[in-house]
C-alpha positions in Angstrom: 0.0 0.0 0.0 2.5 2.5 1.0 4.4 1.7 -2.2 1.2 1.9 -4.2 0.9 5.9 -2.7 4.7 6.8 -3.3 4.3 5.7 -6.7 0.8 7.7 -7.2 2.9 10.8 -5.0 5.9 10.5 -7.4 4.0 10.4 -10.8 1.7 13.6 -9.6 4.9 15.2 -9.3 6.3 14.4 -12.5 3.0 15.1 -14.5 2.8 19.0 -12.4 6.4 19.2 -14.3 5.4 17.9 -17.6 2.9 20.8 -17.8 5.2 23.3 -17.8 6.3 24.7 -21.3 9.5 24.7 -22.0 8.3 28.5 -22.4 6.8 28.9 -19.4 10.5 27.3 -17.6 12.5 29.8 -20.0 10.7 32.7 -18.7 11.0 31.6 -14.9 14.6 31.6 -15.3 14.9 34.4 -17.5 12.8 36.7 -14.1 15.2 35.0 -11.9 18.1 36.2 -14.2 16.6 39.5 -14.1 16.9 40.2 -10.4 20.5 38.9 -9.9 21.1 41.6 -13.0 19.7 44.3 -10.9 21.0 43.3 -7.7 24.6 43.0 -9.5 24.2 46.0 -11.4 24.6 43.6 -14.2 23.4 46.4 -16.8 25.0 44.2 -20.0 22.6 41.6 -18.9 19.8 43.9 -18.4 20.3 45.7 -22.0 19.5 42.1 -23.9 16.6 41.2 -21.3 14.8 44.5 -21.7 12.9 45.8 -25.0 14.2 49.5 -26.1 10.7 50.1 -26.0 10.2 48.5 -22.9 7.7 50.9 -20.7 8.2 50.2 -16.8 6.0 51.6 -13.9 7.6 52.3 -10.7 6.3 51.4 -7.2 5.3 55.2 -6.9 3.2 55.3 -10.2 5.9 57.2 -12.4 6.7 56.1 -15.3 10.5 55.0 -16.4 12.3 53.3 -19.0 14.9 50.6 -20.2 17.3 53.9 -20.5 16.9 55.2 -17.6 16.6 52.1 -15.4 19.9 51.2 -16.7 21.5 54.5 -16.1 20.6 55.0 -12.7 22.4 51.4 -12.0 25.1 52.6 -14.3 26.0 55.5 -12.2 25.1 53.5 -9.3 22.0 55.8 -8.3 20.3 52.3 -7.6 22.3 50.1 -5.4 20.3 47.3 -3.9 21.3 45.5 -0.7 18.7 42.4 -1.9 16.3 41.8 -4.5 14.1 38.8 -5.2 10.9 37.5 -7.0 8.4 34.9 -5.5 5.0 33.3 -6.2 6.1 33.7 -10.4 3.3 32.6 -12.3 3.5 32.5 -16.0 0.6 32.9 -18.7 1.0 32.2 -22.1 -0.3 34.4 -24.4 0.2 32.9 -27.8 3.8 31.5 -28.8 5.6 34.5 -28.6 3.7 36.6 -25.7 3.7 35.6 -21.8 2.4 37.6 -18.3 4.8 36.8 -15.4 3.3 37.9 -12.1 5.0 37.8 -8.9 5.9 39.1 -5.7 9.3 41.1 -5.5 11.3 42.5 -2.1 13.9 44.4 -2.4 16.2 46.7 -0.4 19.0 49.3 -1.1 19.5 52.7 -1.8 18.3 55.3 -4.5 20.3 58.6 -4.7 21.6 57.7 -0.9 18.1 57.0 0.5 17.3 53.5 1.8 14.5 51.1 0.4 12.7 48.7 1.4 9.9 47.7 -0.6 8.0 44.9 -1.5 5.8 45.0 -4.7 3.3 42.7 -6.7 4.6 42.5 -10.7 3.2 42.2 -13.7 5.8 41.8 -16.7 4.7 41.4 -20.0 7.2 39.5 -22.7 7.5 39.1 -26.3 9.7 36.8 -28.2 12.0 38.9 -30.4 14.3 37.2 -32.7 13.8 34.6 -30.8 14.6 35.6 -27.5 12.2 36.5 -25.0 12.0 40.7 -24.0 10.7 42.4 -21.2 8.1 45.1 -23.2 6.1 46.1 -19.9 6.7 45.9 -15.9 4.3 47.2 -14.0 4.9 47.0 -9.7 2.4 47.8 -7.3 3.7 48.4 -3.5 2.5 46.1 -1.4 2.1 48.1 1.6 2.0 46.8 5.2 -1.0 46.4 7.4 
Protein backbone atom coordinates (compact mmCIF):
# COMPACT_ATOMS: atom_id res chain seq x y z
CA UNK A 1 0.00 0.00 0.00
CA UNK A 2 2.47 2.45 0.96
CA UNK A 3 4.44 1.71 -2.19
CA UNK A 4 1.25 1.92 -4.25
CA UNK A 5 0.90 5.90 -2.69
CA UNK A 6 4.70 6.83 -3.31
CA UNK A 7 4.33 5.73 -6.72
CA UNK A 8 0.79 7.72 -7.23
CA UNK A 9 2.94 10.75 -5.01
CA UNK A 10 5.91 10.45 -7.45
CA UNK A 11 4.03 10.35 -10.84
CA UNK A 12 1.73 13.60 -9.63
CA UNK A 13 4.87 15.23 -9.28
CA UNK A 14 6.28 14.44 -12.49
CA UNK A 15 2.99 15.14 -14.53
CA UNK A 16 2.83 18.97 -12.43
CA UNK A 17 6.37 19.18 -14.33
CA UNK A 18 5.44 17.91 -17.63
CA UNK A 19 2.89 20.82 -17.77
CA UNK A 20 5.24 23.28 -17.83
CA UNK A 21 6.33 24.67 -21.30
CA UNK A 22 9.54 24.65 -22.05
CA UNK A 23 8.27 28.55 -22.37
CA UNK A 24 6.84 28.95 -19.35
CA UNK A 25 10.48 27.30 -17.56
CA UNK A 26 12.50 29.76 -19.95
CA UNK A 27 10.68 32.66 -18.66
CA UNK A 28 10.97 31.62 -14.86
CA UNK A 29 14.59 31.57 -15.34
CA UNK A 30 14.90 34.40 -17.47
CA UNK A 31 12.84 36.75 -14.05
CA UNK A 32 15.17 34.96 -11.87
CA UNK A 33 18.14 36.15 -14.20
CA UNK A 34 16.64 39.49 -14.07
CA UNK A 35 16.87 40.16 -10.45
CA UNK A 36 20.49 38.94 -9.87
CA UNK A 37 21.11 41.57 -12.97
CA UNK A 38 19.71 44.26 -10.92
CA UNK A 39 21.01 43.31 -7.70
CA UNK A 40 24.63 42.99 -9.52
CA UNK A 41 24.24 46.02 -11.38
CA UNK A 42 24.64 43.61 -14.18
CA UNK A 43 23.40 46.39 -16.77
CA UNK A 44 24.95 44.15 -20.04
CA UNK A 45 22.57 41.61 -18.91
CA UNK A 46 19.85 43.90 -18.40
CA UNK A 47 20.32 45.66 -21.96
CA UNK A 48 19.46 42.10 -23.88
CA UNK A 49 16.56 41.23 -21.33
CA UNK A 50 14.80 44.52 -21.73
CA UNK A 51 12.87 45.81 -25.03
CA UNK A 52 14.16 49.49 -26.12
CA UNK A 53 10.68 50.07 -26.03
CA UNK A 54 10.22 48.54 -22.88
CA UNK A 55 7.72 50.90 -20.68
CA UNK A 56 8.23 50.21 -16.84
CA UNK A 57 5.98 51.62 -13.87
CA UNK A 58 7.61 52.29 -10.67
CA UNK A 59 6.33 51.39 -7.21
CA UNK A 60 5.29 55.17 -6.87
CA UNK A 61 3.21 55.28 -10.18
CA UNK A 62 5.92 57.17 -12.40
CA UNK A 63 6.74 56.10 -15.32
CA UNK A 64 10.45 55.03 -16.43
CA UNK A 65 12.33 53.32 -19.00
CA UNK A 66 14.91 50.60 -20.22
CA UNK A 67 17.28 53.90 -20.55
CA UNK A 68 16.85 55.18 -17.63
CA UNK A 69 16.62 52.15 -15.43
CA UNK A 70 19.91 51.20 -16.75
CA UNK A 71 21.47 54.50 -16.11
CA UNK A 72 20.62 54.98 -12.68
CA UNK A 73 22.38 51.38 -12.04
CA UNK A 74 25.15 52.65 -14.28
CA UNK A 75 25.99 55.45 -12.21
CA UNK A 76 25.15 53.49 -9.35
CA UNK A 77 22.04 55.78 -8.32
CA UNK A 78 20.32 52.27 -7.56
CA UNK A 79 22.27 50.07 -5.37
CA UNK A 80 20.31 47.27 -3.92
CA UNK A 81 21.28 45.48 -0.72
CA UNK A 82 18.70 42.41 -1.90
CA UNK A 83 16.26 41.75 -4.46
CA UNK A 84 14.12 38.82 -5.22
CA UNK A 85 10.85 37.45 -6.96
CA UNK A 86 8.43 34.94 -5.47
CA UNK A 87 4.98 33.29 -6.16
CA UNK A 88 6.14 33.67 -10.43
CA UNK A 89 3.31 32.56 -12.35
CA UNK A 90 3.54 32.53 -16.01
CA UNK A 91 0.63 32.89 -18.68
CA UNK A 92 1.00 32.24 -22.09
CA UNK A 93 -0.27 34.42 -24.41
CA UNK A 94 0.19 32.86 -27.84
CA UNK A 95 3.79 31.49 -28.77
CA UNK A 96 5.65 34.54 -28.56
CA UNK A 97 3.70 36.59 -25.71
CA UNK A 98 3.71 35.60 -21.81
CA UNK A 99 2.42 37.61 -18.30
CA UNK A 100 4.78 36.76 -15.37
CA UNK A 101 3.26 37.93 -12.14
CA UNK A 102 5.01 37.75 -8.86
CA UNK A 103 5.95 39.10 -5.71
CA UNK A 104 9.31 41.05 -5.48
CA UNK A 105 11.35 42.49 -2.12
CA UNK A 106 13.90 44.43 -2.36
CA UNK A 107 16.16 46.70 -0.35
CA UNK A 108 18.99 49.28 -1.15
CA UNK A 109 19.50 52.70 -1.76
CA UNK A 110 18.29 55.27 -4.46
CA UNK A 111 20.34 58.62 -4.67
CA UNK A 112 21.62 57.72 -0.95
CA UNK A 113 18.10 56.99 0.45
CA UNK A 114 17.34 53.49 1.78
CA UNK A 115 14.55 51.15 0.44
CA UNK A 116 12.72 48.67 1.36
CA UNK A 117 9.87 47.70 -0.65
CA UNK A 118 7.98 44.93 -1.46
CA UNK A 119 5.79 44.97 -4.68
CA UNK A 120 3.33 42.71 -6.74
CA UNK A 121 4.62 42.52 -10.73
CA UNK A 122 3.17 42.21 -13.72
CA UNK A 123 5.83 41.78 -16.67
CA UNK A 124 4.67 41.45 -20.04
CA UNK A 125 7.16 39.54 -22.67
CA UNK A 126 7.47 39.14 -26.35
CA UNK A 127 9.71 36.75 -28.25
CA UNK A 128 12.02 38.92 -30.38
CA UNK A 129 14.31 37.23 -32.67
CA UNK A 130 13.79 34.61 -30.79
CA UNK A 131 14.60 35.61 -27.46
CA UNK A 132 12.20 36.54 -24.96
CA UNK A 133 11.99 40.72 -24.05
CA UNK A 134 10.75 42.40 -21.24
CA UNK A 135 8.07 45.13 -23.19
CA UNK A 136 6.06 46.12 -19.93
CA UNK A 137 6.72 45.91 -15.88
CA UNK A 138 4.28 47.15 -14.00
CA UNK A 139 4.93 47.03 -9.71
CA UNK A 140 2.42 47.84 -7.31
CA UNK A 141 3.71 48.36 -3.55
CA UNK A 142 2.46 46.14 -1.36
CA UNK A 143 2.15 48.13 1.60
CA UNK A 144 2.02 46.75 5.21
CA UNK A 145 -1.04 46.40 7.42
Amino acid sequence: MKTTLLTAFILAILATAALASPAETELKELVQQTMEAYLKGDTAFLESAIADEATIINSDGTISSKRRDLSELAKKNTLFDSLEMTDVKVRMLGENHALVTGVSKGAGTYMGEKFDVSTRDAICYEKQGGKWRCIYWQGTEIKPL
